[in-house]
GUVEX-255576 format. One line per field, with one value per residue (C-alpha): residue number from 0; x, y, z. Coordinates in pm, 1 decimal. Each point is the difference from the previous one (the first is absolute). Layout:
k: [NUM|...]
east: [X|...]
north: [Y|...]
up: [Z|...]
//
This chain:
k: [0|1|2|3|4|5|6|7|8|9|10|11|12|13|14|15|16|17|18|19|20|21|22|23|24|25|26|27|28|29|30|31|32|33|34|35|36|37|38|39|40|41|42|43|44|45|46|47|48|49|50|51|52|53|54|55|56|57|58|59|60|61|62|63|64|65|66|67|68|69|70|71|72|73|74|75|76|77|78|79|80|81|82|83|84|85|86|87|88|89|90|91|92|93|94|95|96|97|98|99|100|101|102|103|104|105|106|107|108|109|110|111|112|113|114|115|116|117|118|119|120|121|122|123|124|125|126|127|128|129|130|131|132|133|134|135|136|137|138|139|140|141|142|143|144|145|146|147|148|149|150|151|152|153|154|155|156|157|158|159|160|161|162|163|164|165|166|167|168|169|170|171|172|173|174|175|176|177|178|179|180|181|182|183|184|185|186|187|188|189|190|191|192|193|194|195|196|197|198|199|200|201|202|203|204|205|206|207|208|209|210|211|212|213|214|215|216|217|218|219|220|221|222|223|224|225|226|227|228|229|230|231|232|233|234|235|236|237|238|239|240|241|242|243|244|245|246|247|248|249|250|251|252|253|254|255|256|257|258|259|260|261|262|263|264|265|266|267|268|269|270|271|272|273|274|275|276|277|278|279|280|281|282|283|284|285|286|287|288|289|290|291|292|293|294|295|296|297|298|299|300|301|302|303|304|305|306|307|308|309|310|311|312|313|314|315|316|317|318|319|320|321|322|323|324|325|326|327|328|329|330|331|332|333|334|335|336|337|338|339|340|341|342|343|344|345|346|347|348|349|350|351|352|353|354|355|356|357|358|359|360|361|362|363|364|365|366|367|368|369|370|371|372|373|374|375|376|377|378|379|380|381|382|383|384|385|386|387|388|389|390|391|392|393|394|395|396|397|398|399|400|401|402|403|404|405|406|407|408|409|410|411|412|413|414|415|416|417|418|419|420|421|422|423|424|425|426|427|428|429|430|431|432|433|434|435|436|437|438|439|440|441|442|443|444|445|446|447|448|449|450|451|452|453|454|455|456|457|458|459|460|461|462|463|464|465|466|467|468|469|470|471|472|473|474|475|476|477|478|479|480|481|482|483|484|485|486|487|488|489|490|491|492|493|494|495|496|497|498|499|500|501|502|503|504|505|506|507|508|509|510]
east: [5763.4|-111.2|134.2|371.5|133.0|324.3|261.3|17.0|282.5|34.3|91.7|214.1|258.2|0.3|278.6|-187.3|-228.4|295.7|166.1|-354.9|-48.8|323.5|-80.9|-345.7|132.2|245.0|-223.3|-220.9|269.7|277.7|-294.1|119.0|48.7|376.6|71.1|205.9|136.7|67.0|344.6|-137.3|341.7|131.1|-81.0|-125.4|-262.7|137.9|-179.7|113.0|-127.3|56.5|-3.0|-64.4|-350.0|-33.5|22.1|-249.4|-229.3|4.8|-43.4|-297.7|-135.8|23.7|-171.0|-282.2|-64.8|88.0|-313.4|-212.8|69.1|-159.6|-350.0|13.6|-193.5|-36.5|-295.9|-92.3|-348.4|-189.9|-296.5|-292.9|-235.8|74.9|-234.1|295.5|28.7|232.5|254.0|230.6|138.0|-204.8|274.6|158.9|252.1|15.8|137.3|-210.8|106.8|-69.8|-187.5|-172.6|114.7|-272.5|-285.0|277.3|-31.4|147.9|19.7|5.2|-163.0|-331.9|90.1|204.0|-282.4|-215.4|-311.8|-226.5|164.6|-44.5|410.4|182.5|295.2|343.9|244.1|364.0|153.2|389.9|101.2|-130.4|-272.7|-362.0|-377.4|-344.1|-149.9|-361.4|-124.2|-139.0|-99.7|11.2|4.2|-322.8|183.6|397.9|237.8|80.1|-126.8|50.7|82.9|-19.4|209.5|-38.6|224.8|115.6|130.2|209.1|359.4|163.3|232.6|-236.2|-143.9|-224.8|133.8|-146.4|-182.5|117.7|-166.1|189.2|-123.6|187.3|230.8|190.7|355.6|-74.3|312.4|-233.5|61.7|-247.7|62.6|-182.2|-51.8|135.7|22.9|-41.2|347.0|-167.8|104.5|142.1|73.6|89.9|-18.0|-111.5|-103.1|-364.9|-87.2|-284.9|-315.2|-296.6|1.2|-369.9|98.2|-372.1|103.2|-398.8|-321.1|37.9|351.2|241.4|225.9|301.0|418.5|219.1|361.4|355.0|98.4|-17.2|-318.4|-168.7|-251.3|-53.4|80.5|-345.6|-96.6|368.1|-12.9|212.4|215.7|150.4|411.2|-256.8|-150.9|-345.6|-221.5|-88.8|-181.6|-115.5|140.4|-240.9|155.0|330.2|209.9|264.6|248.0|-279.8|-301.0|-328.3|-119.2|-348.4|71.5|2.8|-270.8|-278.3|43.3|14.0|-347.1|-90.8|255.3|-105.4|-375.0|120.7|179.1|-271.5|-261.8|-176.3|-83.1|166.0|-244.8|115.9|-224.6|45.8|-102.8|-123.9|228.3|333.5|242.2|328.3|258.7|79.6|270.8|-43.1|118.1|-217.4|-306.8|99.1|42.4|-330.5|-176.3|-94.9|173.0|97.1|356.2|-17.7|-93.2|258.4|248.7|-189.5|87.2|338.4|38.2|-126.6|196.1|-330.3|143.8|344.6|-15.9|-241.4|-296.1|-347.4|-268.8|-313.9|-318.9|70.9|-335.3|-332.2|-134.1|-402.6|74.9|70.9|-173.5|138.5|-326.1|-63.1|231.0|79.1|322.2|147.9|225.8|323.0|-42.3|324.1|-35.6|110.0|-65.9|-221.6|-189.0|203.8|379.8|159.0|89.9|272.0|131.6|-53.9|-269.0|94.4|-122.9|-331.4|2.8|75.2|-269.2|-255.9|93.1|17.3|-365.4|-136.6|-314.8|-53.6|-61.8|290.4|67.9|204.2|125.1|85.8|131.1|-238.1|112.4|232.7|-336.1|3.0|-326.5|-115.6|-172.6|-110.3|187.2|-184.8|195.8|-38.6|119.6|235.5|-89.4|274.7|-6.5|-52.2|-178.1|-124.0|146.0|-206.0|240.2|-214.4|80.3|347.7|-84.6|-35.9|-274.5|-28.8|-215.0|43.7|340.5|50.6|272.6|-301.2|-201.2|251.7|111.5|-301.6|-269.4|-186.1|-210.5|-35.3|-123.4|118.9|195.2|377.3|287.7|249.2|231.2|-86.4|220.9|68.1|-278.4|-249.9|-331.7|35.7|344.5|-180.2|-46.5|327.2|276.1|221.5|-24.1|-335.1|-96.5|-275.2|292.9|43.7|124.4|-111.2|-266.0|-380.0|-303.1|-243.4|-337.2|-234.0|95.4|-273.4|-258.2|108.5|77.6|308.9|32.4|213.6|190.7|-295.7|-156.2|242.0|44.0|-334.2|22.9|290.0|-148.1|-194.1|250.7|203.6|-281.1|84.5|243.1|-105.9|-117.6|-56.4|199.6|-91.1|274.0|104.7|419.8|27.8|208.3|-36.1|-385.6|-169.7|-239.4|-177.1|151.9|-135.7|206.6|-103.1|264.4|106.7|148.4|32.9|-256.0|228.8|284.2|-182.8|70.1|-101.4|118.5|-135.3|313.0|-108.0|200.2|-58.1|88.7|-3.8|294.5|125.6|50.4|-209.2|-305.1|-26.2|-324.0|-72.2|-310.8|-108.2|-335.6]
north: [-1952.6|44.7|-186.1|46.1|-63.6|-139.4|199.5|52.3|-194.7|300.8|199.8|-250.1|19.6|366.4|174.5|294.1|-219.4|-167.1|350.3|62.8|-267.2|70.6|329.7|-151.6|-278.5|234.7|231.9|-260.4|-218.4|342.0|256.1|175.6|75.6|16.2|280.0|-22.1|93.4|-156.9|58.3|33.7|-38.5|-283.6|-305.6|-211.5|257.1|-43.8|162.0|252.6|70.6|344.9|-43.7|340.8|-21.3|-370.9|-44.6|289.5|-120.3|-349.0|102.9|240.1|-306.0|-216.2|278.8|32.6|-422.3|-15.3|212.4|-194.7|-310.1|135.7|51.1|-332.7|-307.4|-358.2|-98.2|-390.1|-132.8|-304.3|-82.6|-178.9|21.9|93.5|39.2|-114.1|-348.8|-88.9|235.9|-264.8|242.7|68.0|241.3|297.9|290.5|335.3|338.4|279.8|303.7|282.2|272.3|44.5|-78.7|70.5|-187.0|-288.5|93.0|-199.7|79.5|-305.1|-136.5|-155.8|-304.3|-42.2|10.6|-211.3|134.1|-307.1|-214.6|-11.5|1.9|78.4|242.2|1.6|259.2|19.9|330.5|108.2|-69.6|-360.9|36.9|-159.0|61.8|-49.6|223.4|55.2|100.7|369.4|82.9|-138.1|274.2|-147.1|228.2|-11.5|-282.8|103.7|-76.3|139.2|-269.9|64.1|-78.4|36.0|311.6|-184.3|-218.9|188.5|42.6|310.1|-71.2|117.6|280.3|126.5|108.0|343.3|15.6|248.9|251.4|94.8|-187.4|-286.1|161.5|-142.7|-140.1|34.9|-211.4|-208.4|-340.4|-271.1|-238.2|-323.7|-354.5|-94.8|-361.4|-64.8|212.7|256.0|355.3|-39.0|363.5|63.5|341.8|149.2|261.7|102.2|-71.4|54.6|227.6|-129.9|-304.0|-265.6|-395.9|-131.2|-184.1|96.3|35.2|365.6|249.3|161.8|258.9|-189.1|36.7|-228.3|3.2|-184.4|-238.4|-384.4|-133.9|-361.8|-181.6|115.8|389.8|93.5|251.6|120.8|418.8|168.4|325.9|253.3|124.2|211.9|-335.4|97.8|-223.0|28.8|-321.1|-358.3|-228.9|-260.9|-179.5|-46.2|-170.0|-79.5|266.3|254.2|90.5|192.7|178.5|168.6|410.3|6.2|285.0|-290.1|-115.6|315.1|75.4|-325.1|-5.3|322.7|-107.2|-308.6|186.6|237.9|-300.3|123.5|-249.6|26.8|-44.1|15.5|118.1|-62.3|151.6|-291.3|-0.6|-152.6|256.5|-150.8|178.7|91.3|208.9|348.1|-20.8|-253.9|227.9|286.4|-225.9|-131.7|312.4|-99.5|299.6|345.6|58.0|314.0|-203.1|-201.7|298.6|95.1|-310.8|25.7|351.9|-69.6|-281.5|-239.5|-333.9|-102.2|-312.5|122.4|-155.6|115.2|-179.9|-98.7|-188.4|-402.1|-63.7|57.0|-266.8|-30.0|-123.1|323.5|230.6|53.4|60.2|295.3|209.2|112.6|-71.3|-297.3|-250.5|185.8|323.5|180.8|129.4|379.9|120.0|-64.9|248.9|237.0|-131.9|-68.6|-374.3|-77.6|-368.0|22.1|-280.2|87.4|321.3|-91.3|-249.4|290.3|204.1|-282.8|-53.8|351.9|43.8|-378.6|-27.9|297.5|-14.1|68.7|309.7|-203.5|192.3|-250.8|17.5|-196.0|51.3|321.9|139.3|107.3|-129.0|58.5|-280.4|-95.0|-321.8|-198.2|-189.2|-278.4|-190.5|-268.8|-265.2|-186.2|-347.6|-342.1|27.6|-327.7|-354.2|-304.3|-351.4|-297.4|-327.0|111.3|324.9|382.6|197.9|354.8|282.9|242.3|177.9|358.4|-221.7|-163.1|306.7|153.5|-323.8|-111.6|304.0|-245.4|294.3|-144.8|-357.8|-307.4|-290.9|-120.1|-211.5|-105.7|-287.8|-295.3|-271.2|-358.2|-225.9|303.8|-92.0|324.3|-123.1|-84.3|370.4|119.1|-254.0|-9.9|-358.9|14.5|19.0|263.0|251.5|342.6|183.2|358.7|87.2|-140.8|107.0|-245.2|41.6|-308.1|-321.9|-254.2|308.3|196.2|324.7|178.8|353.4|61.8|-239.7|-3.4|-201.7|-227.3|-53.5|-60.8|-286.9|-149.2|-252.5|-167.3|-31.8|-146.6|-297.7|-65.4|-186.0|182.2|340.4|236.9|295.7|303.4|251.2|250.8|58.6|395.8|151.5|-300.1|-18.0|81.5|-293.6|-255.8|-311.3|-283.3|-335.2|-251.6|-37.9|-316.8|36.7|-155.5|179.6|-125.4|201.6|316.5|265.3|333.5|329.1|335.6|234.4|390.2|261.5|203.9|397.5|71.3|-242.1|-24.9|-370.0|-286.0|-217.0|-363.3|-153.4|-368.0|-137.1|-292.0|-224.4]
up: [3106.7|-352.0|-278.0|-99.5|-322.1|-191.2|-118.2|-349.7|-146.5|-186.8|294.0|141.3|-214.4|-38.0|169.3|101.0|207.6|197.8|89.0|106.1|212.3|175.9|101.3|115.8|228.1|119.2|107.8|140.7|165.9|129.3|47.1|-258.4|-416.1|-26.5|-174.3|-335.0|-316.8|-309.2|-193.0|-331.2|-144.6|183.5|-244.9|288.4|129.0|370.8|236.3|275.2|327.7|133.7|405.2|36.9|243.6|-20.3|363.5|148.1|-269.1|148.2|328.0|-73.5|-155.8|303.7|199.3|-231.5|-27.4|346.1|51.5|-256.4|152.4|325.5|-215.5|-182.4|57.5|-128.7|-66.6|65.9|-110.2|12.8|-185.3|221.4|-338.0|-348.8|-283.0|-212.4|77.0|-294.5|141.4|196.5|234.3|336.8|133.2|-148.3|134.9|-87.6|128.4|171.9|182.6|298.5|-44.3|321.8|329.0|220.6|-220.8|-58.3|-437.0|-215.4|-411.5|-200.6|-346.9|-20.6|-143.4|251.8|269.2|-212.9|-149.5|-8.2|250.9|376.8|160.1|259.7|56.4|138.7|-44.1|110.7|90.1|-70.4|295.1|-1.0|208.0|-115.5|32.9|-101.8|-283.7|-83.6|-307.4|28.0|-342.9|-375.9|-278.7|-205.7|-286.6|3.6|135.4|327.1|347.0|351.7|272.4|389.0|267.5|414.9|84.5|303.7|-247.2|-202.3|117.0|154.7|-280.0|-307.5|-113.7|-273.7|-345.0|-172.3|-273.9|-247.6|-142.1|-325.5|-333.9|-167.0|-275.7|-220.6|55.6|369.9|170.3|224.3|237.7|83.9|377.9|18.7|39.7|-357.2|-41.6|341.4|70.7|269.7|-13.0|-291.8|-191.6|-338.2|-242.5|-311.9|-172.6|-139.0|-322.8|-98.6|182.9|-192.5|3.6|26.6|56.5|8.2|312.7|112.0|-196.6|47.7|-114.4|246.8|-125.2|115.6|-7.7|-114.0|92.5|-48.7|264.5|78.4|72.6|152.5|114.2|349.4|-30.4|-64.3|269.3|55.0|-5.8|-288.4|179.0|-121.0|159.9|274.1|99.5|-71.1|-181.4|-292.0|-163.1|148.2|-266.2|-117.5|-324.9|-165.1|-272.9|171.7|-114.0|40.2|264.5|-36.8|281.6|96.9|86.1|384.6|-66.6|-63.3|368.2|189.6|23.7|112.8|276.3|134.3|-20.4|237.2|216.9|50.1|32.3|-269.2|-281.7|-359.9|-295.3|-350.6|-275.0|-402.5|-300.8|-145.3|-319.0|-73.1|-57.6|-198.3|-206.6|-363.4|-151.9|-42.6|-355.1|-142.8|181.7|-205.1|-317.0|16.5|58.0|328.0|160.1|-192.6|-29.1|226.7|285.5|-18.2|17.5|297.1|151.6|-95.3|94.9|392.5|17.5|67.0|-188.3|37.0|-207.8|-280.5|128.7|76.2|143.2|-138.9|49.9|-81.6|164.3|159.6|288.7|-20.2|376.4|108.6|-170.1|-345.0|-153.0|246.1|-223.5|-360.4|-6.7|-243.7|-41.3|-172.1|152.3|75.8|354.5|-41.0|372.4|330.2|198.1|-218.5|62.2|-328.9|40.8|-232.4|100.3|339.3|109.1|379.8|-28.1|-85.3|313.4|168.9|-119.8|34.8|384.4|66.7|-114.3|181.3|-209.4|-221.2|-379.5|-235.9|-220.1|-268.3|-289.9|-345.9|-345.9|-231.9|-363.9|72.6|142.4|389.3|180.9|397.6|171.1|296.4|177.5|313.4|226.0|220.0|319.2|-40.4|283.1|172.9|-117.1|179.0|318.4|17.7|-165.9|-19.8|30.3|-111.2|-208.7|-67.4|-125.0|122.7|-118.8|51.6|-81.6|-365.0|20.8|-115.6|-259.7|-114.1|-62.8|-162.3|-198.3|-105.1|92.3|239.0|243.4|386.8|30.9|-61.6|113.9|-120.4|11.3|-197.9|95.6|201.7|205.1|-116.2|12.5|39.5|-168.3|-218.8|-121.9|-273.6|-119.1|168.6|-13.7|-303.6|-24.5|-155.4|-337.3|131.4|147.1|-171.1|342.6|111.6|228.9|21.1|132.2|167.5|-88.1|166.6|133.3|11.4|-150.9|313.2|-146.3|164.4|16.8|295.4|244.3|282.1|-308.7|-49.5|394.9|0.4|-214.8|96.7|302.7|-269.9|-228.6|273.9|-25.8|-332.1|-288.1|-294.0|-82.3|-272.3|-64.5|-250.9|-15.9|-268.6|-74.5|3.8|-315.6|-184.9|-210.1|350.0|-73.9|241.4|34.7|206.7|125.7|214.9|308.5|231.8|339.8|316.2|265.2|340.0|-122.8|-172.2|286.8|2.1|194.6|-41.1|64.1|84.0|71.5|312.6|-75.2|369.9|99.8|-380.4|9.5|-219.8|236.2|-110.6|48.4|-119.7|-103.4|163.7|36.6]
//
């Protein structure tokens, strides 16, 4: 799950915050907000419940999780390879649910699944049943992931929840059910927020929902409903009192593109769309006033934001168009845009490779250009183990990171005692973390991982070699070290993933 934070001292001792609380825990420990009232004039605030509809409430409420439960999974993973080696833990859990039967689909997040790691799946229904999951597909652009299942595995008990249609609004009343903490099925409720909302959890922005309701480590994946028991979000991230959630709307498509065993390819614009405030656009002179009351007048920003270009990736394609960095994005392929960043995912995937008709404010001055956009690859088809560390070939994180183009070899952490602990381990003087590209060993230049296999019987014959590699985002320079290692225990496994059978090959390189 993604980081959770203290409490505020602040906010401890603040009244408001402990009534608060209670109506949280009561909703999720009961399964449902107690409804109350506050004598104003009493001088000890007490607080009345009116029984009125408690009980049909409650009971609705057990009906709907009842349901839920029967689309729920936990997720349980194990890690055979990692490229993070300094991360201690090799296993994880997460939460995941139904929304295909017959294919055996299963909604959870990416980092759940692992995106440069080669595990293995387990997930445990709500009726206690267990089976094997595969993964099925890895959004290269937004943290979630589809996992598989047999069908003849899947209970009789379970059944797949619904997607739902409507938008995320605003003070939605909404519920999440997961593996929190390692407490399965676990359900609590909130209410939305907050509509616009980008975490930078990825290299590239989601138009994501945040919502109040506890949060931890291990309810990644769980599906945020609304009282019909639709979903509405996957929530990836929380801090602890609240959780962000991706729109359900981002997953569809893919889902139906599995289930109709077609394959899913997302495109991008090449540009990093972020936010800005409305207000300040106007200010500056970046946007006329009269646009803004256009905005405000169709209802297009809740939150007074607007969304403008932050930046332009040379890896894909920014120097194709016109546009430039601080552009305010006005509309695309002639929809007025306002804060919505979903909507232009949903034009771009509509139209699967077509250019762009973006419409921008530059100065208060409207300007038409043309936009191309490009495939996003899934990542990590192939991981190289060797000498305590995992290479793997450039990432679309790494092209849009650093604006490396294709090509390339990288890793980042390595294992005790690995002979390029000297550039990775903490311990050393030399250590300044992050990711590295390998550019020759021994003069053998490397420019994809059949080079380095290549290499790696002879290096297998010998104690010392030289290493020239270059640490990405930091002065992108050459550096060279000379390495030590012990050749007996320097093994080395090319792992590939098969697409037919969607599970990793392992195939060790011997003499």
């Amino acid at each position: 799950m993604t980081s959770l934070f203290l409490l505020e001292i602040s906010e401890i001792i603040n009244m408001k915050y402990w009534l608060s609380l209670y109506f949280m825990l009561s909703t999720a420990i009961y399964g449902f907000t107690p409804t109350t009232s506050i004598k104003t004039d009493s001088p000890c605030g007490v607080v009345e419940c009116r029984d009125g509809d408690e009980r049909s409430n409650e009971l609705d409420q057990k009906k709907l999780f009842n349901m839920i439960r029967r689309g729920v999974v936990a997720v349980d993973v194990i890690a055979h390879v990692i490229v993070n080696k300094l991360v201690n833990e090799k296993m994880w859990h997460g939460t995941g649910f139904l929304v295909d039967i017959e294919h055996g689909l299963i909604v959870t997040n990416a980092h759940i699944v692992g995106e440069l790691s080669v595990c293995s799946y387990r997930v445990k229904f709500g009726n206690g049943h267990v089976a094997e999951a595969r993964c099925e597909y890895i959004d290269p652009c937004y943290d979630f992931a589809i996992l598989s299942v047999n069908p003849k595995d899947i209970p009789d008990y379970c059944i797949p929840l619904e997607c739902s249609e409507t938008p995320v609004s605003l003070n939605l009343m909404v519920y999440s059910m997961g593996n929190s903490s390692h407490n399965e099925f676990s359900t609590y409720a909130g209410y939305v927020f907050d509509t616009e909302s980008i975490l930078w959890l990825k290299p590239l922005p989601e138009q994501s929902f945040q919502f109040s309701g506890l949060t931890s480590g291990g309810a990644s994946g769980s599906p945020v409903f609304n009282r019909d028991g639709k979903v509405i979000g996957v929530l990836y991230g929380g801090k602890l009192i609240s959780g962000a959630a991706l729109p359900i709307s981002y997953v569809v498509p893919v889902v139906n593109a599995i289930r109709n065993g077609r394959k899913f390819t997302r495109y991008f614009c090449g540009c990093i769309l972020d936010y800005t405030s409305i207000q300040d656009a106007v200010s500056s002179g970046a946007i006329p006033e009269e646009a803004a009351k256009e905005l405000e007048k169709k209802s297009l920003s809740i939150n007074n934001k607007i969304l403008y270009i932050n930046k332009k990736l040379t890896a894909f394609g920014a120097n194709e168009n016109e546009t430039i960095a601080g552009d305010i994005v006005w509309a695309v392929n002639g929809t007025i845009i306002g804060a919505s960043l979903k909507k232009i995912d949903e034009i771009i995937n509509d139209n699967p490779g077509e250019n762009l008709a973006i419409t921008v404010y530059r100065n208060g001055v409207k300007k038409e250009y043309k936009l191309s956009v490009h495939e996003l690859k899934t990542d990590v088809k192939k991981l190289l183990s060797f000498a305590g560390v995992t290479f793997f070939e450039a990432t679309n994180e790494i092209k849009i990171s650093i604006g490396k183009g294709a090509g390339g070899v990288y890793f980042a952490d390595s294992e005790m005692g690995s002979p390029f602990s000297e550039i990775t381990s903490p311990s050393s003087g030399k250590y300044s973390g992050g990711i590295y590209q390998l550019v020759s060993i021994n003069g053998n230049k490397i420019s994809c991982l059949e080079d380095l296999c290549g290499i790696i019987l002879d290096l297998r014959t010998k104690e010392v070699f030289t290493v020239h590699f270059i640490r990405l985002g930091f002065d992108s320079q050459e550096s060279s070290i000379i390495v030590k290692h012990t050749p007996d225990f320097a093994e080395s496994t090319l792992y590939t993933f098969d697409q037919s059978n969607k599970k990793w090959t392992a195939k060790h390189i011997v003499d």
